[in-house]
N, C-alpha and C positions, 0 to 999 in steps of 0.2 A: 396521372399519379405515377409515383416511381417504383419500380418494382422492384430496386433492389434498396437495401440501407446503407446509406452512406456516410463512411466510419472518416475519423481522424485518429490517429494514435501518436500524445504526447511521450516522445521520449522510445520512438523504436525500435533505439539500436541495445535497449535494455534486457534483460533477461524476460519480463513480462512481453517487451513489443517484438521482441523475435518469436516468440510462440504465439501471439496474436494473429501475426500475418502469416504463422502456417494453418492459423485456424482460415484467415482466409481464402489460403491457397488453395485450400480444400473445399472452399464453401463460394467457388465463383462467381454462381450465380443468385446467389443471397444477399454479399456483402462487394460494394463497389470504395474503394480506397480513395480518398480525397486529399490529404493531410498528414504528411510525416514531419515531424520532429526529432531533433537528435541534440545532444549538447556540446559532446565534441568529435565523434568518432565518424569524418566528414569517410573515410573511405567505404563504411555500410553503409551509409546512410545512402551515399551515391549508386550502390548496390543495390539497396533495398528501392530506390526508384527506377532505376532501370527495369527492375522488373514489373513494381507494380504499376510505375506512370498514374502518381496522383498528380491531381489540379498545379498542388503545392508543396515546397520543403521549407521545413526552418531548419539553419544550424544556429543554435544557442551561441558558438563561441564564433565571433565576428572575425575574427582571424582566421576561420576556415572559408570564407564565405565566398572569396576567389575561386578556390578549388572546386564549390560545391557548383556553384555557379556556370563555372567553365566544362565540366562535367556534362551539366546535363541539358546543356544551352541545347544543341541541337537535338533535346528528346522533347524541347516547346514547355516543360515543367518550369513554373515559375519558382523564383529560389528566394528566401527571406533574410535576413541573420537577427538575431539578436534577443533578447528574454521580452522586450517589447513587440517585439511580431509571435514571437508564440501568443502569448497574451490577445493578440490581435486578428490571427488566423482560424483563431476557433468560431470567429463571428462568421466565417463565410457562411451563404444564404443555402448553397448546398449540402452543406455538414447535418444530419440527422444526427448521430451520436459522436461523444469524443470519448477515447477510452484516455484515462491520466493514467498514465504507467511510468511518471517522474520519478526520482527519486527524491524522500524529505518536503520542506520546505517548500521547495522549486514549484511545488504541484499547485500550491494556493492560487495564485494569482490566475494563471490561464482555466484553471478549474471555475471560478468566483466568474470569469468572463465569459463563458461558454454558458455559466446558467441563465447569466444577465442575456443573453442571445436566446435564452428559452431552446437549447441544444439539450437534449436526454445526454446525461454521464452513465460512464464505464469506472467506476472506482477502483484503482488499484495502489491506487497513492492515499494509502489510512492516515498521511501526517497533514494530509486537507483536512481531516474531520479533529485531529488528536489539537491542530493549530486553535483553529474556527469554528468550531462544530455548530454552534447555537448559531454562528452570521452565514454559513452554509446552510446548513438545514432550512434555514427562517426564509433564505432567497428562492430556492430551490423549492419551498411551501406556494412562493410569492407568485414564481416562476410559472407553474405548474408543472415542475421537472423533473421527473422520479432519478433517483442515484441507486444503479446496479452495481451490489459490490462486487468486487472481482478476488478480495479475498479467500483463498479455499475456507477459512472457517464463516465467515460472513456468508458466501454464497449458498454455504450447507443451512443457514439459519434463514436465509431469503428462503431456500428451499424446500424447506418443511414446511414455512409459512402458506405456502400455495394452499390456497384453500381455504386457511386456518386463520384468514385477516380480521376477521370479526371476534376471535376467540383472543380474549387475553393472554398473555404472554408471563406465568408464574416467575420462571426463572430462564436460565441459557446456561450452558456448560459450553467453553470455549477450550475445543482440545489440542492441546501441546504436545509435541516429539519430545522435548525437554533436552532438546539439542546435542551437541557431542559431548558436553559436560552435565550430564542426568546421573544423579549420583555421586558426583563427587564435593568435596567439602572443601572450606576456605581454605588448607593447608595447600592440597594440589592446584590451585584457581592463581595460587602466587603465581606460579612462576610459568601458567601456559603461554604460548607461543602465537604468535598468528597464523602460523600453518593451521595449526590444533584447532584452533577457533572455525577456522574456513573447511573446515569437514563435516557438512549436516550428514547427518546419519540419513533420511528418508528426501529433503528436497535437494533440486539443483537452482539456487538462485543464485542474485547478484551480491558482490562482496559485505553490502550497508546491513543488506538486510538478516547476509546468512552473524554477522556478527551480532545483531539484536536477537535473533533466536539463541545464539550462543546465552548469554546474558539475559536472556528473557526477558526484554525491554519489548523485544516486538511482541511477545504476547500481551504485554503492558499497556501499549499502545492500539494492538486491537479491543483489549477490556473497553479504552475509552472512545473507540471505533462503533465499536456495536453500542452503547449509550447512544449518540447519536442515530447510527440510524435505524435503529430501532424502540429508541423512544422509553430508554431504561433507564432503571434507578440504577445504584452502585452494587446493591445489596441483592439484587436481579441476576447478578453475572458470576460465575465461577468459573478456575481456570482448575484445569484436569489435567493432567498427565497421562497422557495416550502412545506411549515409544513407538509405536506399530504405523501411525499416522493414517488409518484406514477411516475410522469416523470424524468425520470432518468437524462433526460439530453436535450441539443437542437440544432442542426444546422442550419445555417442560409446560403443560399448560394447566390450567386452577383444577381439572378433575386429575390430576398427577398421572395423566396418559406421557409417555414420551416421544417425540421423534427425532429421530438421528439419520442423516445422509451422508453416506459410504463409499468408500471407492479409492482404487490406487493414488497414492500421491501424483496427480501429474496436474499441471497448471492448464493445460490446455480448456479441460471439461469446464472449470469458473469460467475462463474468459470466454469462452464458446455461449456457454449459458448468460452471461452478462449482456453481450453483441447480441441475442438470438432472441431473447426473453418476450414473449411466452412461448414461441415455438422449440422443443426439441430437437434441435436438426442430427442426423445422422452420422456418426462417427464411427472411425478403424481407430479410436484408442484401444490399449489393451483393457483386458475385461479382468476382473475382481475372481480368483480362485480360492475358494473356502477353504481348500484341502491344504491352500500354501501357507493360511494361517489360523491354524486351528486352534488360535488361542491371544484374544484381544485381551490387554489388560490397562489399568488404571493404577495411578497413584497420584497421591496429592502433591501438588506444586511447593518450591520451598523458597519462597520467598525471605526469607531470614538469609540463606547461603546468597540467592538471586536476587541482592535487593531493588533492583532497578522492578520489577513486577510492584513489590509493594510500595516502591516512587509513586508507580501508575495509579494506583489505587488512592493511596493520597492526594493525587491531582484530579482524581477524578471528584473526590469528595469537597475538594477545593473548591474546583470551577474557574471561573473569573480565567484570567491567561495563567495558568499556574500547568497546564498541558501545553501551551505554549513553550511554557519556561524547561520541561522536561526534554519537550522534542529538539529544541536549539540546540541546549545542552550536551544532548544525546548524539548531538550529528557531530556536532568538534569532539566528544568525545572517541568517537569510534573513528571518524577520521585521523584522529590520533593516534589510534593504537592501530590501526592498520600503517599508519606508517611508522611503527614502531618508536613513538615517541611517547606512551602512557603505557603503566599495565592494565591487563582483565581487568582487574579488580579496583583499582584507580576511576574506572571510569565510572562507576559508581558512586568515590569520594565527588567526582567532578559534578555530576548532577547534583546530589545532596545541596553542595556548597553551592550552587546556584537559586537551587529553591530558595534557599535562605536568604540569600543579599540581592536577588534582582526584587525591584521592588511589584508588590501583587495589586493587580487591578479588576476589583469586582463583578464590572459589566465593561469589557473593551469593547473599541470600535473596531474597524479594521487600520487604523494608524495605530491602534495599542498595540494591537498586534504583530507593525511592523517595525513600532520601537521596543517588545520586549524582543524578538529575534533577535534583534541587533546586539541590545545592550547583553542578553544573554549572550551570545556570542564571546563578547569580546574580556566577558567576566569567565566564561568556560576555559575561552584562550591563557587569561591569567591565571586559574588552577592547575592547567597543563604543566608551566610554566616555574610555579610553586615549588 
């Protein structure tokens, strides 16, 4: 038997897969590294094996694959390229866990292959579930292959659960920072900037994601995150405003007992917990000071100023690819206005106008779901454009 668990991590030269492999760095003798992926940034990635020396590397972008190649030829690491070897590396027979720390879309396909291999998931890519949720979940039932979310608010809601799995599940409160724009109203939303956007108040993440906090699409997308994997109605889930970002998250169970799991904003404690789960392993994160915030507060989410949140919830209530249609949407969107070619608030019109004309399919397969991507896409690209 092997006595360590042996991790893959999709996508590590990401904001989630740099802080994964300092959890591993710290935890040597628990977690043995097999599988790094990258999409294009061949000079970490070559970095990051150098030091860990897994089995294997994929670089996503085949134009790097010389360089990755010639790199680490004489460290004996086998080297991949291309979105068909990520997809295909996650079969290896030594992989225990795969952590998806993709960004969007990307994350589907090697995720859906990793279960098909009966591999335990690390979730950190929510637009696997926001895509597919019913043809994930339903594989992953099939599999026998539990899905560890790496969400800080999901992981707070796996965490309360400890214990509590035979207890119905009333409601969930999903808490929001309400990003750098908390408080403010359509007039100032015209004319923000993307500097402005790319300043979360409480996390440090990667640019997709810190602009869907901005926007509250990403909380929108966890609404329809936790549906899946925790097996909720629509009317299950409320989204909370928490500026403070200390309670992660909230359960609510049928005798209206609560509980809520606490602690610094830092990403490491999810993914540590995710990789580790059931055991608590030992950590030098910093620790939670009462004195430094003597005073937690809440308010309601404003989905009217935020309408990408209440998209989410219409998607949710939809079903069929109509989460589908929001995620595509969402990603040319923001890709757009980070590269300053949409406004804030534009990207919103952008969604909208897609719900509307891609057309809705009630029960997809997974080709529905690779032709609503698509055609969503290329209809998003036209509202850009508009």
């Amino acid at each position: 038997m092997k006595d360590k668990k042996h991790i893959a991590i999709l996508g590590s030269t990401g904001s989630i897969g740099t802080q994964a492999l300092e959890v591993l760095r710290d935890n040597k003798d628990t977690f043995e590294l097999e599988v790094l992926t990258a999409n294009s940034n061949a000079d970490l990635l070559i970095e990051q094996a150098l030091e860990f020396k897994p089995n294997a590397v994929v670089i996503a972008d085949e134009n790097k694959y010389a360089k990755v190649k010639d790199s680490l030829w004489d460290a004996g690491i086998k080297v991949y390229a291309g979105n068909d070897a990520i997809a295909q590396v996650v079969e290896m027979e030594d992989i225990d866990m795969v952590l998806t720390a993709l960004v969007g879309y990307s994350g589907l396909r090697p995720t859906l292959s990793a279960i098909k291999a009966g591999k335990q998931i690390a979730l950190a890519n929510k637009e696997t579930l926001v895509v597919a949720g019913e043809l994930v979940t339903g594989m992953a039932k099939e599999k026998g292959v539990n899905i560890y979310p790496v969400d800080s608010e999901h992981s707070a809601i796996f965490q309360c659960l400890a214990g509590e799995f035979h207890n119905p599940i009333e409601k969930i409160y999903l808490t929001a920072s309400g990003g750098p724009f908390r408080g403010k109203d359509i007039e100032f939303l015209k004319n923000v900037t993307k500097a402005q956007a790319l300043k979360h108040p409480n996390w440090e993440m990667g640019a997709k994601i810190t602009i869907d906090s901005a926007s509250l699409m990403n909380k929108g997308l966890e609404v329809i995150e936790a549906k899946w994997l925790f097996n909720l109605k629509p009317e299950q889930i409320q989204v909370v405003v928490h500026p403070q970002s200390i309670i992660h998250s909230i359960v609510q169970f049928e005798d209206g007992s609560m509980k809520a799991q606490m602690g610094l904003p830092d990403m490491k404690l999810p993914i540590q917990y995710a990789l580790s789960y059931p055991m608590r392993l030992k950590s030098n994160f910093p620790r939670f000071d009462f004195m430094k915030y003597p005073q937690l507060t809440f308010e309601q989410a404003d989905s009217k100023t935020f309408r990408n949140l209440a998209f989410a919830f219409e998607a949710l209530n939809a079903g069929g690819n109509m989460p589908c249609i929001i995620n595509a949407a969402n990603e040319i969107a923001v890709d757009a206005f980070l590269k300053e070619k949409t406004s804030f608030l534009k990207m919103s019109d952008i969604i909208e106008s897609c719900m509307k004309k891609v057309p809705f399919v009630k029960s997809p397969t997974y080709e529905d779901y690779v032709n609503t991507d698509k055609e969503t896409r290329i209809k998003a690209t036209e509202a850009i454009l508009s």
